[in-house]
C-alpha atoms as an extended CHARMM CRD file, in Angstrom:
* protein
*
       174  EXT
         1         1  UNK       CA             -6.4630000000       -8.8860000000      -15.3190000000  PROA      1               0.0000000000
         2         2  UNK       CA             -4.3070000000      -11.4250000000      -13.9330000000  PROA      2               0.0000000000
         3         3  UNK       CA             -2.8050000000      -11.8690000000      -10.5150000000  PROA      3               0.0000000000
         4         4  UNK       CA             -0.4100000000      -14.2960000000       -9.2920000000  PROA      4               0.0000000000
         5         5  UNK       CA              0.7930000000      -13.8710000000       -6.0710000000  PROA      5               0.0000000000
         6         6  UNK       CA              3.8510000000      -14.6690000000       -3.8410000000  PROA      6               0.0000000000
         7         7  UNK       CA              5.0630000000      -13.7990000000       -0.7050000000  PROA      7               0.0000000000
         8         8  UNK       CA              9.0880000000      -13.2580000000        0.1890000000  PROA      8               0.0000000000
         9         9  UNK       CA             10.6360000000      -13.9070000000        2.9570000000  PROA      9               0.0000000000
        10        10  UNK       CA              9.9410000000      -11.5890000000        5.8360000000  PROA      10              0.0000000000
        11        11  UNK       CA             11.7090000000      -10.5300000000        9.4230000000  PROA      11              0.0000000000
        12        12  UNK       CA              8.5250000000       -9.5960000000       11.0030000000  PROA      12              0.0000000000
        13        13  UNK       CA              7.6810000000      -12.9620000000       12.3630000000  PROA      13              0.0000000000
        14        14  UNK       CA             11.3460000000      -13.2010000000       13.0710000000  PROA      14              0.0000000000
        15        15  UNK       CA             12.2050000000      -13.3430000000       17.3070000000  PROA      15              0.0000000000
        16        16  UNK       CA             14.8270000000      -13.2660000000       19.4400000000  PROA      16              0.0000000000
        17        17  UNK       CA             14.5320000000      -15.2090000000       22.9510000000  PROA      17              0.0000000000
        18        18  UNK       CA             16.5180000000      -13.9660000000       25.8120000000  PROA      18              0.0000000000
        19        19  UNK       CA             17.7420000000      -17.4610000000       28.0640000000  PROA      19              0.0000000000
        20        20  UNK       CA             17.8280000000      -15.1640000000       31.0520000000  PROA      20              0.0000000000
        21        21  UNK       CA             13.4840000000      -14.2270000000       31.0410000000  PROA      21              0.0000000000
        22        22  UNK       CA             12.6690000000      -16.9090000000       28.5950000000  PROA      22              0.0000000000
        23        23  UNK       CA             10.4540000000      -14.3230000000       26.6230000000  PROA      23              0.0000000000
        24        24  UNK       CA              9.5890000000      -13.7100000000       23.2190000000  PROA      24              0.0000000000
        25        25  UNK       CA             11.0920000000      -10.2970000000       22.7490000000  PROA      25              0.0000000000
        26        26  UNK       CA             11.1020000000       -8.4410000000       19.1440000000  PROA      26              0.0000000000
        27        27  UNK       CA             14.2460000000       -8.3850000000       16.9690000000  PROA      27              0.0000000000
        28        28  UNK       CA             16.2900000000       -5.1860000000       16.9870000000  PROA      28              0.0000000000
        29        29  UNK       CA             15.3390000000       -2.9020000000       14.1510000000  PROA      29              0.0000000000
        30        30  UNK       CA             11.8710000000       -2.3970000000       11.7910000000  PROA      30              0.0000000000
        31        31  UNK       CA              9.9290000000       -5.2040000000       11.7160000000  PROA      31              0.0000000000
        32        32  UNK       CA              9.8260000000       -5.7590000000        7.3570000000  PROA      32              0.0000000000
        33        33  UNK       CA              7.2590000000       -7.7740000000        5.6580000000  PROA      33              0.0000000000
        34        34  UNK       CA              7.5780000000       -8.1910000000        1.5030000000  PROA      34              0.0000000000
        35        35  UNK       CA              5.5300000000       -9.7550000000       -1.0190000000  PROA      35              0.0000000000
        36        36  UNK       CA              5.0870000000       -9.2280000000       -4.8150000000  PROA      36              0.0000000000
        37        37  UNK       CA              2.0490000000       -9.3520000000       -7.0620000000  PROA      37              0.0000000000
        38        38  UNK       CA              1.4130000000       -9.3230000000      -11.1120000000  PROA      38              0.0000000000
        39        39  UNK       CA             -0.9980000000       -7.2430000000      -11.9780000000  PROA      39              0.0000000000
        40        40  UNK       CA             -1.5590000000       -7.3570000000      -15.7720000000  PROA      40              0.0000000000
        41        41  UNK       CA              2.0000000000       -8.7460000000      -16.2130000000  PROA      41              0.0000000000
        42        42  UNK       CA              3.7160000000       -6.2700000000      -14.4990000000  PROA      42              0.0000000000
        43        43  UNK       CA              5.6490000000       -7.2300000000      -11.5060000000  PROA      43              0.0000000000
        44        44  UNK       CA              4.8030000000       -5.4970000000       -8.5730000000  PROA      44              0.0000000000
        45        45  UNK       CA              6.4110000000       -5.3870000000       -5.2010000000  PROA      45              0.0000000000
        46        46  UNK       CA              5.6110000000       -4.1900000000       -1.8430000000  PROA      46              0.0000000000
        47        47  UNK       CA              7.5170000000       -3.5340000000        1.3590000000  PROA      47              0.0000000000
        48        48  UNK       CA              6.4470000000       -2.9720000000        4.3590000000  PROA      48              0.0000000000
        49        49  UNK       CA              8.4390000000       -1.2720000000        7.2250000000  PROA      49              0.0000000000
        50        50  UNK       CA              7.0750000000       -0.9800000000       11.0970000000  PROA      50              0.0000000000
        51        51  UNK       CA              8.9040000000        1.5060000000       12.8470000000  PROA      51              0.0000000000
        52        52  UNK       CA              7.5000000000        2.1040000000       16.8080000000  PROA      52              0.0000000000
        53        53  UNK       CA              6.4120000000        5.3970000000       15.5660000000  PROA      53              0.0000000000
        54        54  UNK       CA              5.3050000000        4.8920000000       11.3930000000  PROA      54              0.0000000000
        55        55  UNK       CA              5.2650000000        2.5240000000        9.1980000000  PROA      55              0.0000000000
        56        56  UNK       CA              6.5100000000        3.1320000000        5.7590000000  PROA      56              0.0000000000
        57        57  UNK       CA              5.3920000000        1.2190000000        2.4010000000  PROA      57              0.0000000000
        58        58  UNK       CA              6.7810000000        0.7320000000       -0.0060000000  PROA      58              0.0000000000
        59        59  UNK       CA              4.8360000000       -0.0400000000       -3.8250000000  PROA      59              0.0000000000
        60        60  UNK       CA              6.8750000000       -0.2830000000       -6.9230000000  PROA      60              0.0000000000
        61        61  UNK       CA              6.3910000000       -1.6090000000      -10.4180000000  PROA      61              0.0000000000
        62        62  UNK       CA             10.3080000000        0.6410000000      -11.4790000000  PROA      62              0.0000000000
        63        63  UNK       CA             12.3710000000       -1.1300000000       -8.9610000000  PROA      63              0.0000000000
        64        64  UNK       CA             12.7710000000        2.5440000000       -7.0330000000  PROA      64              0.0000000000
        65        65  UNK       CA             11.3760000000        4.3410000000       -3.8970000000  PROA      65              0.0000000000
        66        66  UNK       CA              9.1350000000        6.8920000000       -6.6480000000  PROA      66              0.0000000000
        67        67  UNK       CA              7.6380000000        9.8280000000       -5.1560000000  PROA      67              0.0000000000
        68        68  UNK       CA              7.3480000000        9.8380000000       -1.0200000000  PROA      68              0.0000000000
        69        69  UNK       CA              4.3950000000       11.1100000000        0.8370000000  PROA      69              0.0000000000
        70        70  UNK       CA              3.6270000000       11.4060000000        4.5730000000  PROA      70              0.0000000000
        71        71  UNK       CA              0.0100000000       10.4050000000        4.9740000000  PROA      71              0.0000000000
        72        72  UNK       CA             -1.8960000000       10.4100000000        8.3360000000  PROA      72              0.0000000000
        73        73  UNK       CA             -5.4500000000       10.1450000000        9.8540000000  PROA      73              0.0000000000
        74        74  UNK       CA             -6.7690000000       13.5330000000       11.0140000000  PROA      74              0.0000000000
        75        75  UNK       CA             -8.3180000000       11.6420000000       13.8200000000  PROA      75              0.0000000000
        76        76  UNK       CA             -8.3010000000        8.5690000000       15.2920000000  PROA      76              0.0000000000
        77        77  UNK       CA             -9.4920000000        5.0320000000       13.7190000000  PROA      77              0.0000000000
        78        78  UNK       CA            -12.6870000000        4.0600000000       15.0460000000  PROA      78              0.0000000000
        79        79  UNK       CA            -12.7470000000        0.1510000000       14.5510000000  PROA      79              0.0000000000
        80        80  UNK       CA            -16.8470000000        0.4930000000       14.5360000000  PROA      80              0.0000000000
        81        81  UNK       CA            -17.0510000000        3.3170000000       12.4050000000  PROA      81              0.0000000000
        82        82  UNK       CA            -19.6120000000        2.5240000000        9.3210000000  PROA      82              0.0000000000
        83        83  UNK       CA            -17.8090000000        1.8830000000        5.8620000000  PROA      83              0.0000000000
        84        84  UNK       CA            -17.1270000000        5.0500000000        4.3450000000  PROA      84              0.0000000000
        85        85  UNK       CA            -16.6580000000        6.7260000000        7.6580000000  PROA      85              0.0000000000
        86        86  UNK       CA            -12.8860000000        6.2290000000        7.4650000000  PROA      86              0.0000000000
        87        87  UNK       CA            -11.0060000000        9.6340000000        8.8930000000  PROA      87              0.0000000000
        88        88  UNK       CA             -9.8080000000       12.2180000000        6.5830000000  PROA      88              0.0000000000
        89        89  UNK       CA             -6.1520000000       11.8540000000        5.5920000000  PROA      89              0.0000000000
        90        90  UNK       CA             -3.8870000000       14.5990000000        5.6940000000  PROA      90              0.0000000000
        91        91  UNK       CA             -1.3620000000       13.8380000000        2.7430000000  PROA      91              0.0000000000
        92        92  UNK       CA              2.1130000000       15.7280000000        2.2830000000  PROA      92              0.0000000000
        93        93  UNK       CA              4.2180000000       15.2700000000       -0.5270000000  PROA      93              0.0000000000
        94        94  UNK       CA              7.7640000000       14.7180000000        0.7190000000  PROA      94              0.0000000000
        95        95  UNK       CA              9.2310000000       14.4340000000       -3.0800000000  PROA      95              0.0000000000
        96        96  UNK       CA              7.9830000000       14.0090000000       -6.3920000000  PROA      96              0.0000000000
        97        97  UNK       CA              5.5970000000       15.8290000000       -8.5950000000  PROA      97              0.0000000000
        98        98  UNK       CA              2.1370000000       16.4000000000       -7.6170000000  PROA      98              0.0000000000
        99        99  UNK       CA             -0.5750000000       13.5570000000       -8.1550000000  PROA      99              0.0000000000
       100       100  UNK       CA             -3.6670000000       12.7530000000       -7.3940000000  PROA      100             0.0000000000
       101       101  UNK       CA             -3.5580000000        9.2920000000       -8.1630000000  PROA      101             0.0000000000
       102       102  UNK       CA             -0.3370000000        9.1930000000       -5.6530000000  PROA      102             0.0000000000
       103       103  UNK       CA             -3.1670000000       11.2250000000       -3.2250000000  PROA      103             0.0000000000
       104       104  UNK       CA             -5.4920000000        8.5430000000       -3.6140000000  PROA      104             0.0000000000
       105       105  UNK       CA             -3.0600000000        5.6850000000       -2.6140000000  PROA      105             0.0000000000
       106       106  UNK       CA             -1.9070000000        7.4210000000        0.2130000000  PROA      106             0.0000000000
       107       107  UNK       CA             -5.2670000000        7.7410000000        1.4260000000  PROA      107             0.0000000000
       108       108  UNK       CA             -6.0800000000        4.1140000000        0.8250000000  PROA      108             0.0000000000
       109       109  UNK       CA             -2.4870000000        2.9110000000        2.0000000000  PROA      109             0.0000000000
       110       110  UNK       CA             -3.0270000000        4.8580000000        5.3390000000  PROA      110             0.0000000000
       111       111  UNK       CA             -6.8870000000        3.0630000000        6.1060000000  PROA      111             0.0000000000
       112       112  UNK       CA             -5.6260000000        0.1520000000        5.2530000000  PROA      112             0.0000000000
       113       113  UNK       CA             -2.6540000000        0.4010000000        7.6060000000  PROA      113             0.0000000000
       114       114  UNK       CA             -5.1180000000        2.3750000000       10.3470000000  PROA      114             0.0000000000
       115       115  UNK       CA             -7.6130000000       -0.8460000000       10.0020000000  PROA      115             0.0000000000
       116       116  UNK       CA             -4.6230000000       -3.6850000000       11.3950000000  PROA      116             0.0000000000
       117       117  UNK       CA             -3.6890000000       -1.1730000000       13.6850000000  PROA      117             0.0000000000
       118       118  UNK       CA             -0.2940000000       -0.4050000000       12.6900000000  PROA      118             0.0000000000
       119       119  UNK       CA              1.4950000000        2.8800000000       13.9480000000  PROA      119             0.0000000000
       120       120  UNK       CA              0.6370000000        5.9510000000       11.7400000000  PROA      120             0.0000000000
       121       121  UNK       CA              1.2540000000        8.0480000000       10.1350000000  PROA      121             0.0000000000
       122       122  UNK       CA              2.3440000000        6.2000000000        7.2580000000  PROA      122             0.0000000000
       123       123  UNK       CA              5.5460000000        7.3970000000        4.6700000000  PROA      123             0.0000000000
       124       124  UNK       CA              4.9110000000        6.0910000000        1.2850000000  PROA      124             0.0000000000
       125       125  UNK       CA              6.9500000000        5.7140000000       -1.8030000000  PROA      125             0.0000000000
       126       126  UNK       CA              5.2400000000        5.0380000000       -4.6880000000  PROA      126             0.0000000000
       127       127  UNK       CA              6.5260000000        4.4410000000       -8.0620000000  PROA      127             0.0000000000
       128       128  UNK       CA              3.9490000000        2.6420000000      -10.6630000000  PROA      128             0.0000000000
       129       129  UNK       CA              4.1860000000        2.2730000000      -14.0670000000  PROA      129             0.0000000000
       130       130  UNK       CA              2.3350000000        4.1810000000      -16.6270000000  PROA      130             0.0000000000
       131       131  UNK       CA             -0.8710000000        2.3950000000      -17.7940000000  PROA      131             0.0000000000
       132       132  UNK       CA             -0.7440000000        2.3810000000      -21.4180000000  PROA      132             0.0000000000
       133       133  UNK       CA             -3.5500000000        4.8390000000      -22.4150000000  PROA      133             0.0000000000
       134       134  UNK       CA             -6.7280000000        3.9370000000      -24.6050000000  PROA      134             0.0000000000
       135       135  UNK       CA             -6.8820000000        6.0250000000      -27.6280000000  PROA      135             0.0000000000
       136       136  UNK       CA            -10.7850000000        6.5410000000      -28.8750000000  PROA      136             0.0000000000
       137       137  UNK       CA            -12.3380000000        5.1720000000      -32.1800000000  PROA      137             0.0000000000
       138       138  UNK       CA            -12.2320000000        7.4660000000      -34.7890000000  PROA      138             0.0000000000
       139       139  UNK       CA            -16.1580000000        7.5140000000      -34.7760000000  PROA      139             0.0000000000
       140       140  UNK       CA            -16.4110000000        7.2760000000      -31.3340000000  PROA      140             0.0000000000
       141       141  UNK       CA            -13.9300000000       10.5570000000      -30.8000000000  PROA      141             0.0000000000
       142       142  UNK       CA            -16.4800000000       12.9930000000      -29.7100000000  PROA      142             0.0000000000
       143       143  UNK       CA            -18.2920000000       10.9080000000      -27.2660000000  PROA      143             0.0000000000
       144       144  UNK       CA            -14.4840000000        9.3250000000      -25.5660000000  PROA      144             0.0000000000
       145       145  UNK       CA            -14.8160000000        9.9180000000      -22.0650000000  PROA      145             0.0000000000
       146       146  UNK       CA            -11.4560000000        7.8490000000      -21.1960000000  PROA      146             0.0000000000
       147       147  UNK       CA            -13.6780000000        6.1340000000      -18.9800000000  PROA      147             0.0000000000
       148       148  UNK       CA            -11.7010000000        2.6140000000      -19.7120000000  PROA      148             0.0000000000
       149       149  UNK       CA             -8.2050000000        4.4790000000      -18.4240000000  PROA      149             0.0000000000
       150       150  UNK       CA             -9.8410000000        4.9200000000      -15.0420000000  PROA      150             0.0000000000
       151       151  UNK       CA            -11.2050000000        1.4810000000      -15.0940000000  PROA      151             0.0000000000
       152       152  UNK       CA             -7.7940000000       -0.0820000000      -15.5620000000  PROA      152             0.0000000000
       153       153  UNK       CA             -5.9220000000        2.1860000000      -12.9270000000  PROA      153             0.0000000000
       154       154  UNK       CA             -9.2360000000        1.2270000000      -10.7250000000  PROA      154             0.0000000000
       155       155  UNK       CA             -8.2630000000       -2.1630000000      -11.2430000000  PROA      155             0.0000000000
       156       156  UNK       CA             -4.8020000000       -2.0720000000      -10.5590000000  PROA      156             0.0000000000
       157       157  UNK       CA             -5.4600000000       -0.3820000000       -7.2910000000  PROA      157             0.0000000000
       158       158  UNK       CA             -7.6680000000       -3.0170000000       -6.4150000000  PROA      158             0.0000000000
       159       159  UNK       CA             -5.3650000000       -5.5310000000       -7.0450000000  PROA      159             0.0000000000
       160       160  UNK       CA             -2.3280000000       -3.9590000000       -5.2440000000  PROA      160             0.0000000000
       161       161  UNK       CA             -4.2320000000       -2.5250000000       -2.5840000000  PROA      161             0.0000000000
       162       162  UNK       CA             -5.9300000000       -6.1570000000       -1.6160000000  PROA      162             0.0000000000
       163       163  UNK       CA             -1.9400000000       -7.7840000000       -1.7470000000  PROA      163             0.0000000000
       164       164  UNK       CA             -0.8580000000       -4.9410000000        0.6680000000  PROA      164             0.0000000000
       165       165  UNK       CA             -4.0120000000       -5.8880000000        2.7570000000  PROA      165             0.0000000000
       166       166  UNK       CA             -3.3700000000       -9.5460000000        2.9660000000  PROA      166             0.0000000000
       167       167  UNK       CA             -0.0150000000       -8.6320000000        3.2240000000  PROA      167             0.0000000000
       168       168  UNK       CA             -0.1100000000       -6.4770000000        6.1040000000  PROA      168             0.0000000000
       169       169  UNK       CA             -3.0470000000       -8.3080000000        8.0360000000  PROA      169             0.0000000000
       170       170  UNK       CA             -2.3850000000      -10.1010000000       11.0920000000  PROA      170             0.0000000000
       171       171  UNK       CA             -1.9610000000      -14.0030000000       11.2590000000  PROA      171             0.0000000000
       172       172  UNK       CA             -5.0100000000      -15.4900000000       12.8860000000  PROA      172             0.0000000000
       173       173  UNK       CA             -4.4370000000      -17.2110000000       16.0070000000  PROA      173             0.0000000000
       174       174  UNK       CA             -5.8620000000      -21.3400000000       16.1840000000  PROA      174             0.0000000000
């Protein structure tokens, strides 16, 4: 797998000053953060959208908004929570066919943004490219278990998951 990385310009560092107070304040509208990622030679991007109430992502390898889902913690992060104690996610499918692969990103796309402390609940679009699928030896036809399919879609998850992470993570402070 290869991944090459680049970010795009973003508006979420972007601030206006007002002369009068002399304070940083935040630019009208969602802050937006954007940044693209190859994974396996496919071009990947991601959005990200903070709204004061949600924040919607964005992940696309067909240059479209894909199926939409409304993910959100069923209770609150808990920053010292062991790994693996992350809150259920409630998932609803806004449009698009039923997936559980599009149920597992949600999940992960909703601790991820529950982890920086982003508003929740999160609206995602999703629209990723098929994997092309492993077809089994002929003598090894009984025994396929298509185990290598959910290796590569493991891997591109990784890979798109850890850009969103970096992505959305905060800039440390000096």
């Amino acid at each position: 797998m290869m991944l090459a990385a680049t970010d795009l310009p973003s508006s979420m560092d972007r601030l206006s000053v007002s002369a009068a107070s002399a304070q940083a304040t935040p630019a009208p509208g969602p802050a937006i953060k954007q940044a693209a990622v190859t994974v396996d030679g496919r071009a990947t991007k991601l959005v990200v959208m903070g709204f004061a109430n949600r924040t919607v992502v964005l992940i696309t390898q067909l240059g479209k908004v894909g199926a939409l889902l409304h993910a959100e913690a069923a209770t609150p992060w808990d920053p010292l929570a062991a790994p693996g104690d992350e809150p259920t996610v409630l998932e609803k499918r806004l449009l698009g066919a039923e997936s559980t692969l599009h149920s597992v990103y949600a999940t992960q796309v909703c601790h991820a943004v529950a982890r920086v402390g982003l508003p929740g609940p999160v609206v995602l679009g999703l629209a990723l490219a098929p994997l092309p699928r492993t077809a089994p030896r002929e003598e090894d036809e009984d025994a396929w278990d298509g185990s290598d399919d959910l290796e590569a879609e493991s891997a591109r998850m990784r890979a798109i998951m850890g850009r969103l992470e970096d992505l959305i993570r905060p800039p440390t402070r000096r």
